[in-house]
mmCIF file of the N, C-alpha and C atoms, coordinates in Angstrom:
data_MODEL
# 
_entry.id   MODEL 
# 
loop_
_atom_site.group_PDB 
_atom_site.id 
_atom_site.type_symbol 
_atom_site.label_atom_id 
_atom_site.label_alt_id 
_atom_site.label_comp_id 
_atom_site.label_asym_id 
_atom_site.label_entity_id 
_atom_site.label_seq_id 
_atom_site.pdbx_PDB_ins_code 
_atom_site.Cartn_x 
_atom_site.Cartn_y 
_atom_site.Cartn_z 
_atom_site.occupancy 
_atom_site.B_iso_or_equiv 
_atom_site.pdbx_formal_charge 
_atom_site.auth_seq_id 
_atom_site.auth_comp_id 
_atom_site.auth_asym_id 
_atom_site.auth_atom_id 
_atom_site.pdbx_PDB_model_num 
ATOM 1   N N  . UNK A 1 1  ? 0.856   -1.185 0.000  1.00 0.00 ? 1  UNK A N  1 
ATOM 2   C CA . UNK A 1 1  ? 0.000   0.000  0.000  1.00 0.00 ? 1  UNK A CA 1 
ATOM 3   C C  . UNK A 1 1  ? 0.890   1.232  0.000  1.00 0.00 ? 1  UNK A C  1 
ATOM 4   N N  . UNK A 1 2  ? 1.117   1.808  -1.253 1.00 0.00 ? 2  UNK A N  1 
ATOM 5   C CA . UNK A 1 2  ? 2.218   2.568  -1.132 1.00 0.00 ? 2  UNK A CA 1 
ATOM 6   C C  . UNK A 1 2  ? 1.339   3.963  -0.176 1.00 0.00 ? 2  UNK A C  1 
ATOM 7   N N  . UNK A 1 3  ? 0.175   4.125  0.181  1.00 0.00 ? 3  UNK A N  1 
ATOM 8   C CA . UNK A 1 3  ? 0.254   5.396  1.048  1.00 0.00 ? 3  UNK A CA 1 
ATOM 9   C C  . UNK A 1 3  ? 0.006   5.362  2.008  1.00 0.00 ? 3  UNK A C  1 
ATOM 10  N N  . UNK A 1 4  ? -0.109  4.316  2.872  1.00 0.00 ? 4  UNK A N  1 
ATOM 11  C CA . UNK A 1 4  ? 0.172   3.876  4.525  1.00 0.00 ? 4  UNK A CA 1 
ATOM 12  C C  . UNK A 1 4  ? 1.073   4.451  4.969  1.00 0.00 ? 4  UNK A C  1 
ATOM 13  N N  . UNK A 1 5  ? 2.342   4.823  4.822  1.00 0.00 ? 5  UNK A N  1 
ATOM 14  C CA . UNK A 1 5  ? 3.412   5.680  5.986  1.00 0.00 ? 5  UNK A CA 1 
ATOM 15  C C  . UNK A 1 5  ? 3.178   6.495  5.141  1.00 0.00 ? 5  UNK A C  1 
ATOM 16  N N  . UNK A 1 6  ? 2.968   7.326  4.495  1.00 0.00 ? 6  UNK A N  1 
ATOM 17  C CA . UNK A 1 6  ? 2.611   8.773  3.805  1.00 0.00 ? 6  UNK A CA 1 
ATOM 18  C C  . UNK A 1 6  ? 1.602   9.348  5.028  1.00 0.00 ? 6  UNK A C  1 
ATOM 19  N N  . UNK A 1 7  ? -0.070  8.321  4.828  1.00 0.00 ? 7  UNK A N  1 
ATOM 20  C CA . UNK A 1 7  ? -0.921  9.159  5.600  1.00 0.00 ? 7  UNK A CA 1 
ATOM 21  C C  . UNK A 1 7  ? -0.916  9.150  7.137  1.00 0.00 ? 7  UNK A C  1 
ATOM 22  N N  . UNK A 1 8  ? 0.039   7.844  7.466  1.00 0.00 ? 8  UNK A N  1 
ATOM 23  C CA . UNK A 1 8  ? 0.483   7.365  8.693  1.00 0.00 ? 8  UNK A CA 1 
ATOM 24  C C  . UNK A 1 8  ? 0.957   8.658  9.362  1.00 0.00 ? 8  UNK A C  1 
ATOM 25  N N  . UNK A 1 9  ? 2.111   9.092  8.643  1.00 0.00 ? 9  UNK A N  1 
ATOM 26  C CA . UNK A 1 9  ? 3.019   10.052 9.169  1.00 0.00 ? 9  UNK A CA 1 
ATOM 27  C C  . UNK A 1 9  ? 2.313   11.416 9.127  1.00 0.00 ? 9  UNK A C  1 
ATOM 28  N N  . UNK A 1 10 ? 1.140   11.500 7.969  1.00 0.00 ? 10 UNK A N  1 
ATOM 29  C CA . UNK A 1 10 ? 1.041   12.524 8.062  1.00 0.00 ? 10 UNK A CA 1 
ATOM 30  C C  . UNK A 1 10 ? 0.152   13.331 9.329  1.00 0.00 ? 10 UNK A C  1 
ATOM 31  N N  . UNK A 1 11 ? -0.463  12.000 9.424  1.00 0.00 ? 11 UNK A N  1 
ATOM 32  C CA . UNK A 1 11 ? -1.103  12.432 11.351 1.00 0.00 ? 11 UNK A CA 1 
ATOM 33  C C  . UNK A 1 11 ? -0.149  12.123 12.319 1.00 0.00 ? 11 UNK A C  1 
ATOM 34  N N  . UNK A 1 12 ? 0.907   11.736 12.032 1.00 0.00 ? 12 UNK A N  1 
ATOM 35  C CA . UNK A 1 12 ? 1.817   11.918 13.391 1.00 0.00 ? 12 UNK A CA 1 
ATOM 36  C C  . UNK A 1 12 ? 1.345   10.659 14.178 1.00 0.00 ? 12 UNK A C  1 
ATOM 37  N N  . UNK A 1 13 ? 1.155   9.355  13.362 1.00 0.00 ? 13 UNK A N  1 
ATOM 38  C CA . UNK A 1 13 ? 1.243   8.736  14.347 1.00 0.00 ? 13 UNK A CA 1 
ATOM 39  C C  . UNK A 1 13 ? 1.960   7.370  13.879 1.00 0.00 ? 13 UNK A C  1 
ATOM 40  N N  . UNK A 1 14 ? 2.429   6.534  15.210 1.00 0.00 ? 14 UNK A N  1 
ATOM 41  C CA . UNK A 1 14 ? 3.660   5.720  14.954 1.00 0.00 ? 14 UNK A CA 1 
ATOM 42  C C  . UNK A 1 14 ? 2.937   4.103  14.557 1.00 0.00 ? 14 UNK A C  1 
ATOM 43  N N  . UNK A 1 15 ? 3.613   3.541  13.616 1.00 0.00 ? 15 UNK A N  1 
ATOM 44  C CA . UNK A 1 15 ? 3.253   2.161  13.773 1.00 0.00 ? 15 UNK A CA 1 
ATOM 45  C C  . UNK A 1 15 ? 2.191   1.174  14.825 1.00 0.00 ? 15 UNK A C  1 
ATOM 46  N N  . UNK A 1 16 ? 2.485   1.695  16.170 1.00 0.00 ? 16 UNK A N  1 
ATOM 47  C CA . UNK A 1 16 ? 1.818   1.160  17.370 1.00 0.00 ? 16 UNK A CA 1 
ATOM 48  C C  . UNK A 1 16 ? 0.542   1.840  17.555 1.00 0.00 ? 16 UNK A C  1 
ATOM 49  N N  . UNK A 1 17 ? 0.629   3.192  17.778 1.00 0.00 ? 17 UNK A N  1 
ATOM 50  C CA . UNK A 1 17 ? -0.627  4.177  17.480 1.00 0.00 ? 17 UNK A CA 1 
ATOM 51  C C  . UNK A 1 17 ? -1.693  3.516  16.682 1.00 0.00 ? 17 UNK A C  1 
ATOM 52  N N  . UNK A 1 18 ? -1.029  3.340  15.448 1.00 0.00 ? 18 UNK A N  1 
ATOM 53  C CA . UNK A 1 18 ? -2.362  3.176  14.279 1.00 0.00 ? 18 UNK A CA 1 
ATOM 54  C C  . UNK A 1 18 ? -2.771  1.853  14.229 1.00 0.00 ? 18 UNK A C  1 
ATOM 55  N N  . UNK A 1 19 ? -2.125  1.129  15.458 1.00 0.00 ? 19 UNK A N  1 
ATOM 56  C CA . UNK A 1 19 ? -2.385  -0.601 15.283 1.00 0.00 ? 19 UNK A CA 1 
ATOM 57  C C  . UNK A 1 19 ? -3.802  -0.519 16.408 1.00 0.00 ? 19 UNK A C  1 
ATOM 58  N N  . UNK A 1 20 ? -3.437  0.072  17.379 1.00 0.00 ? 20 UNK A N  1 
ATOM 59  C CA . UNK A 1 20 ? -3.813  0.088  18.406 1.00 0.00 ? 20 UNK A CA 1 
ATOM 60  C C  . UNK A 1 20 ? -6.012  0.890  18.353 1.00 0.00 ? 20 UNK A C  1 
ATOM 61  N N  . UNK A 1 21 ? -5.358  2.298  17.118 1.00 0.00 ? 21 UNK A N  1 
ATOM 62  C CA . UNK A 1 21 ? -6.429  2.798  16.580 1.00 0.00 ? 21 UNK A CA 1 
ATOM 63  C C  . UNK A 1 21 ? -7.388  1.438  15.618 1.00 0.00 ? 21 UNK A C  1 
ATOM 64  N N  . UNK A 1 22 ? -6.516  1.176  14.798 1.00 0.00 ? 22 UNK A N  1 
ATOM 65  C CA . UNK A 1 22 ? -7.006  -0.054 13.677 1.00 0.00 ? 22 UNK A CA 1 
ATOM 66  C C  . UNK A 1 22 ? -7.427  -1.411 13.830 1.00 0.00 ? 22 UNK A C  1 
ATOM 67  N N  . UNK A 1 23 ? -6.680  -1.690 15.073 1.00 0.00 ? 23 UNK A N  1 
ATOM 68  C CA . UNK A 1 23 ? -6.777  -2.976 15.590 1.00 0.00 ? 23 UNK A CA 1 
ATOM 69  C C  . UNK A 1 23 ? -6.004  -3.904 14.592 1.00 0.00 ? 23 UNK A C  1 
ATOM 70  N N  . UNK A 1 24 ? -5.343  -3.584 13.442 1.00 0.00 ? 24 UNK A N  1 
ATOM 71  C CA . UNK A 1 24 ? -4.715  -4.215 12.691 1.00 0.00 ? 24 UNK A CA 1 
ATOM 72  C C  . UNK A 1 24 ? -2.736  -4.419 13.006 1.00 0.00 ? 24 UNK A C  1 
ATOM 73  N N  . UNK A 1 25 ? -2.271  -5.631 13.689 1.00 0.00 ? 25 UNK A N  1 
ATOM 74  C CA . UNK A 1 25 ? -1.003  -5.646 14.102 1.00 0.00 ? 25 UNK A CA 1 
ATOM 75  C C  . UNK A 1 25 ? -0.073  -4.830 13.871 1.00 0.00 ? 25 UNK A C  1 
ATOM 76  N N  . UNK A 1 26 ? 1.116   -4.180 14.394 1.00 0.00 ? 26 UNK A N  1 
ATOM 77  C CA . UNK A 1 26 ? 2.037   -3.744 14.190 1.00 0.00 ? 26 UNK A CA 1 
ATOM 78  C C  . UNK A 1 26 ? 2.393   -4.171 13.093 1.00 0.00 ? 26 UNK A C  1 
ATOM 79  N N  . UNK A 1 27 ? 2.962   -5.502 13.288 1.00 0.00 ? 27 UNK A N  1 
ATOM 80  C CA . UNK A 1 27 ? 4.075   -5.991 12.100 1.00 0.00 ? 27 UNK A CA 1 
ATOM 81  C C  . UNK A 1 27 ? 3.163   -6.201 10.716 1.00 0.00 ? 27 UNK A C  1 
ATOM 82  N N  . UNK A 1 28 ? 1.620   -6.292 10.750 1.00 0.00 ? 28 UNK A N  1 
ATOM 83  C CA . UNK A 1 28 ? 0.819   -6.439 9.555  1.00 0.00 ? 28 UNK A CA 1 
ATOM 84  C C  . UNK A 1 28 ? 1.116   -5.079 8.629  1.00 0.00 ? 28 UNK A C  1 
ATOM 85  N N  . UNK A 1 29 ? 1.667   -3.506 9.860  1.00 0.00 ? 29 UNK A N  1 
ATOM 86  C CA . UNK A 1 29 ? 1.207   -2.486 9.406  1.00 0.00 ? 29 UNK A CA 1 
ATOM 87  C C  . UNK A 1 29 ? 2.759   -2.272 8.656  1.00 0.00 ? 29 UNK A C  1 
ATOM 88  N N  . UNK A 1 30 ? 3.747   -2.785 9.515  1.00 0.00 ? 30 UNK A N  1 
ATOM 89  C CA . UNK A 1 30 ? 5.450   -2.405 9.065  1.00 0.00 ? 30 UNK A CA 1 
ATOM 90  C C  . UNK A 1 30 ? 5.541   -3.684 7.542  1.00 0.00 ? 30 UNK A C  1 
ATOM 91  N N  . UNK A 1 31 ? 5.148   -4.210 7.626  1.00 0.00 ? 31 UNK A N  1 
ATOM 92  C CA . UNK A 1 31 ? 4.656   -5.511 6.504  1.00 0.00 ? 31 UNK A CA 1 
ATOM 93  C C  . UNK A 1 31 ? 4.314   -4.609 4.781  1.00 0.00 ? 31 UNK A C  1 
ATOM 94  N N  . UNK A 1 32 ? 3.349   -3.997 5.374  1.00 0.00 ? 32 UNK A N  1 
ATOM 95  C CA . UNK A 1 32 ? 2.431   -3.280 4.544  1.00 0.00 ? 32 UNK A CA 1 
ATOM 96  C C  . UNK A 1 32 ? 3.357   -2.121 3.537  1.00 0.00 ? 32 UNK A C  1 
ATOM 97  N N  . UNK A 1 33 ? 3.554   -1.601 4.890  1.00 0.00 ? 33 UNK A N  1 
ATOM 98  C CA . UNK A 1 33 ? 4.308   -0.464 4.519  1.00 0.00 ? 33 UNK A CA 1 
ATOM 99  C C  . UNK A 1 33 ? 5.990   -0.718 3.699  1.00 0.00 ? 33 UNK A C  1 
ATOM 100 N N  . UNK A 1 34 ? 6.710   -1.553 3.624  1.00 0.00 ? 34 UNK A N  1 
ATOM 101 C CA . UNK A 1 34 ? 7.608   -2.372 3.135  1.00 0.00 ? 34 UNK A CA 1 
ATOM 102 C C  . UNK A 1 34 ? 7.469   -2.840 1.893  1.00 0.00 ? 34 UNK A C  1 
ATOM 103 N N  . UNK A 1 35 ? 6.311   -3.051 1.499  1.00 0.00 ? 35 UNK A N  1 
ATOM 104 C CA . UNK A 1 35 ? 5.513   -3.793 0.592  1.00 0.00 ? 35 UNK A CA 1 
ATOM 105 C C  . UNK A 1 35 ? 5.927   -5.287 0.187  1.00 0.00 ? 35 UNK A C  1 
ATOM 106 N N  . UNK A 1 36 ? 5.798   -5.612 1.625  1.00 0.00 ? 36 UNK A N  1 
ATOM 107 C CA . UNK A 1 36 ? 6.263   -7.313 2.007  1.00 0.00 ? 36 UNK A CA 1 
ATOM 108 C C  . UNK A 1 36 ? 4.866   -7.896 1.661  1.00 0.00 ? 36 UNK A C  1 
ATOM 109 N N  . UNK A 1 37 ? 3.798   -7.220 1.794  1.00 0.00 ? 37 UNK A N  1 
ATOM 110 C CA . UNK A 1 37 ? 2.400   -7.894 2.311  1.00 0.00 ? 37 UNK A CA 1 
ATOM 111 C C  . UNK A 1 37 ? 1.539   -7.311 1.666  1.00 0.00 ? 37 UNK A C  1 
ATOM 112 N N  . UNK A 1 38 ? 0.495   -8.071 1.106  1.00 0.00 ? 38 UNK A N  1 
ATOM 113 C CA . UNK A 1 38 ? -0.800  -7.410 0.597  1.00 0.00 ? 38 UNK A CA 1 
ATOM 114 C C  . UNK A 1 38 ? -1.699  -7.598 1.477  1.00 0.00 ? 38 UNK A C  1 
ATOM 115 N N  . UNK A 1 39 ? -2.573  -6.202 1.102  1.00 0.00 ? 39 UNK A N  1 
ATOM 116 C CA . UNK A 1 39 ? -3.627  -6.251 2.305  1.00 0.00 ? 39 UNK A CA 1 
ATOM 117 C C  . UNK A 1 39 ? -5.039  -6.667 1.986  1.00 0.00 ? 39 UNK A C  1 
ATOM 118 N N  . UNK A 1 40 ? -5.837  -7.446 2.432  1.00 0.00 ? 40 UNK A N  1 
ATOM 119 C CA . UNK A 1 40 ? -7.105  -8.077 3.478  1.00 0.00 ? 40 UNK A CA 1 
ATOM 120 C C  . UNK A 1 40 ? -7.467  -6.900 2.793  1.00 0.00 ? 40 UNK A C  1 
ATOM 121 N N  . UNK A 1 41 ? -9.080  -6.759 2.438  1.00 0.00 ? 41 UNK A N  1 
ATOM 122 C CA . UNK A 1 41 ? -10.225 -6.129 1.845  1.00 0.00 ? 41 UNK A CA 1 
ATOM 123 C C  . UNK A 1 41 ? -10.311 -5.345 3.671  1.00 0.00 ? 41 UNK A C  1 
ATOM 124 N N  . UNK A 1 42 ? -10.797 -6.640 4.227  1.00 0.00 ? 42 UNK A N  1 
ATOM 125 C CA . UNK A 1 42 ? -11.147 -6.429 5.863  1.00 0.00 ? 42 UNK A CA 1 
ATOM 126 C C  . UNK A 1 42 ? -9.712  -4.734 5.930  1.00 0.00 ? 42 UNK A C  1 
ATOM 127 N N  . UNK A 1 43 ? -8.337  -5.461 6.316  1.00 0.00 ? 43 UNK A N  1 
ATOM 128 C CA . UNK A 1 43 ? -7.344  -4.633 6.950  1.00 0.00 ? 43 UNK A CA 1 
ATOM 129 C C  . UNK A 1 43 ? -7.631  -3.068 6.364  1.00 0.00 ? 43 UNK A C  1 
ATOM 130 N N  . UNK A 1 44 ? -7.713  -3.229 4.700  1.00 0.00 ? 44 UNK A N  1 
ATOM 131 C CA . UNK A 1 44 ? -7.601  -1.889 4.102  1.00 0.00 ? 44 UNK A CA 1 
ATOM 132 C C  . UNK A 1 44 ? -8.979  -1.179 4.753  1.00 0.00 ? 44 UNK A C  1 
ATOM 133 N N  . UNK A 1 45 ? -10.107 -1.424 4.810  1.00 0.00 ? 45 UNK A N  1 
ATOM 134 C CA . UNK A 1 45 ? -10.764 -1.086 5.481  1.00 0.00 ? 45 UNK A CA 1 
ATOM 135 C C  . UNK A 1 45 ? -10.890 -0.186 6.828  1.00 0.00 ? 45 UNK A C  1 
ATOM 136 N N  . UNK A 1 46 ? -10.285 -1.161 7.604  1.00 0.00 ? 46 UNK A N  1 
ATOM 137 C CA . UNK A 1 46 ? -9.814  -0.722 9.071  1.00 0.00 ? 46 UNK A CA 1 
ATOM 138 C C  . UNK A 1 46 ? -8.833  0.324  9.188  1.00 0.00 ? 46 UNK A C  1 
ATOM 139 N N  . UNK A 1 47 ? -7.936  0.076  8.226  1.00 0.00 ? 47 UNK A N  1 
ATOM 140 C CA . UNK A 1 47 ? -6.958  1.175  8.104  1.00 0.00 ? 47 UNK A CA 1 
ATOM 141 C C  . UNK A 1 47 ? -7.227  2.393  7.454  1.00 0.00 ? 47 UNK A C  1 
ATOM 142 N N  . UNK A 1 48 ? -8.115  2.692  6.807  1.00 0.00 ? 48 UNK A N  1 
ATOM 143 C CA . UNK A 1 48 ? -8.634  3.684  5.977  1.00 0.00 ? 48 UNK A CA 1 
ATOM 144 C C  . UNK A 1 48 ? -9.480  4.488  7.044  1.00 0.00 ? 48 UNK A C  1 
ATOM 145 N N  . UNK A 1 49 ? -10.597 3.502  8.061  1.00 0.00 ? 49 UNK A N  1 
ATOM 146 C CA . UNK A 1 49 ? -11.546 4.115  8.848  1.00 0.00 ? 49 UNK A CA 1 
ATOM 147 C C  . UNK A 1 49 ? -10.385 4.724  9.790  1.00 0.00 ? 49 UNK A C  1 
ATOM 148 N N  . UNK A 1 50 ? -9.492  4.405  10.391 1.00 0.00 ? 50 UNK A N  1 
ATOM 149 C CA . UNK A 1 50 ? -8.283  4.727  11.312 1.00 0.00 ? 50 UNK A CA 1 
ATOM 150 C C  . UNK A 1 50 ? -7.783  5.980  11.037 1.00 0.00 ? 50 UNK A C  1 
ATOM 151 N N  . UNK A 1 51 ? -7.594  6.030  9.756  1.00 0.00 ? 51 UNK A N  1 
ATOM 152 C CA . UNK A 1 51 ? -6.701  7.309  9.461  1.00 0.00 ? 51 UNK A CA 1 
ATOM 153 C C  . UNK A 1 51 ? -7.387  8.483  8.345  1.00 0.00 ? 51 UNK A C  1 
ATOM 154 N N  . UNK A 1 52 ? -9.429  8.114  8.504  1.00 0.00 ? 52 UNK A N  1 
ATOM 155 C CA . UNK A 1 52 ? -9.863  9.133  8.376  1.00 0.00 ? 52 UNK A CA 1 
ATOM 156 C C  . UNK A 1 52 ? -10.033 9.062  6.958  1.00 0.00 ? 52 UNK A C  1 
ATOM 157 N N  . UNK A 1 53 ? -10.017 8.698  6.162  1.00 0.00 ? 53 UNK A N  1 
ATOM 158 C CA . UNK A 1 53 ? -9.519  8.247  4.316  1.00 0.00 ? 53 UNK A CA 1 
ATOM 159 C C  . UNK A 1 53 ? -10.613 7.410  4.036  1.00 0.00 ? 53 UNK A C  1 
ATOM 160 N N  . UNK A 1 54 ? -10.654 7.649  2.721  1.00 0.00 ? 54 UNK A N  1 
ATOM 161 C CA . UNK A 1 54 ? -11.685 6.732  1.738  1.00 0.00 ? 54 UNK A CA 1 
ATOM 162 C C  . UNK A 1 54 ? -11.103 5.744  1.643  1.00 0.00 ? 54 UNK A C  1 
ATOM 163 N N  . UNK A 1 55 ? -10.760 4.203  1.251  1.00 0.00 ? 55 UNK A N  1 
ATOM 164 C CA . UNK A 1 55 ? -10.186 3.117  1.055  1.00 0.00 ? 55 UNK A CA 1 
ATOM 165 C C  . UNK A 1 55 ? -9.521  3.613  -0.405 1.00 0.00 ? 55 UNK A C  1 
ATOM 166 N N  . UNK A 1 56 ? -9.724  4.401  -0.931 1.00 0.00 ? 56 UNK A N  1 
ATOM 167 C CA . UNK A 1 56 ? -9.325  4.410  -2.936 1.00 0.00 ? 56 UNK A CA 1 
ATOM 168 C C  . UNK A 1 56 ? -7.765  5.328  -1.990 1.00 0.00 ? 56 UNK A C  1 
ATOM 169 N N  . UNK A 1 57 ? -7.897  6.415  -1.480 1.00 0.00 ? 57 UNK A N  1 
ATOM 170 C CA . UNK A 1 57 ? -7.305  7.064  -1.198 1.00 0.00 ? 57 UNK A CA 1 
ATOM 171 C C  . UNK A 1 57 ? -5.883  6.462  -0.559 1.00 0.00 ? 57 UNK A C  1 
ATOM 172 N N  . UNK A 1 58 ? -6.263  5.217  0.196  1.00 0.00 ? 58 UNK A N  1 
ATOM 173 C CA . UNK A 1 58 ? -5.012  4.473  1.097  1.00 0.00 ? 58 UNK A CA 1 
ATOM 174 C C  . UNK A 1 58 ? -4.350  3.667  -0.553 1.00 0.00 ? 58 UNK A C  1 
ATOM 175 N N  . UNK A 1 59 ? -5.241  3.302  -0.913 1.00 0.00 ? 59 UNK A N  1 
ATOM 176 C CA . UNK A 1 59 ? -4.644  2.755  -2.307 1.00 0.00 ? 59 UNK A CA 1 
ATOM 177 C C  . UNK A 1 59 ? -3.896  3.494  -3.477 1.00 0.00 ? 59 UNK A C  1 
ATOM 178 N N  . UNK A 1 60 ? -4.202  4.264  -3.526 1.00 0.00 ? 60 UNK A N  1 
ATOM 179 C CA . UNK A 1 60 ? -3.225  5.395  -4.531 1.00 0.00 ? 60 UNK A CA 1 
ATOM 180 C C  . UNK A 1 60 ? -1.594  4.630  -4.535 1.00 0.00 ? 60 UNK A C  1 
ATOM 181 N N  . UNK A 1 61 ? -1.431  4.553  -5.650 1.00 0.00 ? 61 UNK A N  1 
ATOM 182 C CA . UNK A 1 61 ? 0.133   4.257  -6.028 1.00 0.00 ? 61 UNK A CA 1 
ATOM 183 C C  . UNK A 1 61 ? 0.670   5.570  -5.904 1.00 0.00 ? 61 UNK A C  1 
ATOM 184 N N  . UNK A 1 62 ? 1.833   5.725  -5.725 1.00 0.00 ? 62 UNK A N  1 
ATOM 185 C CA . UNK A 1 62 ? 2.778   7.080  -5.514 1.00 0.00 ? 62 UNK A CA 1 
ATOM 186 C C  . UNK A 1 62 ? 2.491   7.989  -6.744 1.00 0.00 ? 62 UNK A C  1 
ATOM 187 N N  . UNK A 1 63 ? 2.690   7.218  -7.989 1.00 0.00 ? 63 UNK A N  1 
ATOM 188 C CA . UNK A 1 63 ? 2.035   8.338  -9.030 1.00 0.00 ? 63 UNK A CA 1 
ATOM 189 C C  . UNK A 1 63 ? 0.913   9.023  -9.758 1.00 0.00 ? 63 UNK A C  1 
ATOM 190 N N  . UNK A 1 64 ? 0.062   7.919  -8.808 1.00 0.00 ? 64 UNK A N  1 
ATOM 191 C CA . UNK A 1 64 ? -2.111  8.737  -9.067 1.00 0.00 ? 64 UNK A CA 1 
ATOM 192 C C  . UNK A 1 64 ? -1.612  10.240 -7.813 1.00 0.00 ? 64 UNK A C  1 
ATOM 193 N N  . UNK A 1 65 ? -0.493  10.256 -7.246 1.00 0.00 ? 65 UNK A N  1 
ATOM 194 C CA . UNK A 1 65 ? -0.795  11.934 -6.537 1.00 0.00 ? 65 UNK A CA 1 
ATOM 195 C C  . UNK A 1 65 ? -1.142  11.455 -4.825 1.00 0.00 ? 65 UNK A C  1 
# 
């Protein structure tokens, strides 16, 4: 998910923060962000409601902007 530590960071909050907000693991989120791991319909979800975002929006590749 290339914009997970983009929108992560851009609220200032750390790996643990947004697990804790998301309920989705640390290492699922450092996983993610690495692009070790694809994400669960479910996770992108959770993570999108977490950090306030439409689900299209967490999905953006670096060059849709």
């Amino acid at each position: 998910m290339m914009q997970l530590r983009r929108l992560r960071r851009a609220r200032a909050f750390t790996q643990e923060e947004l697990s804790r907000i998301s309920g989705v693991s640390r290492d699922t989120i450092s996983a993610l962000e690495a692009g070790k791991r694809e994400a669960q319909p479910r996770t992108i979800r959770r993570l999108a409601d977490a950090l306030n975002v439409e689900t299209q929006e967490l999905m953006k590749g670096e060059d849709d902007g």
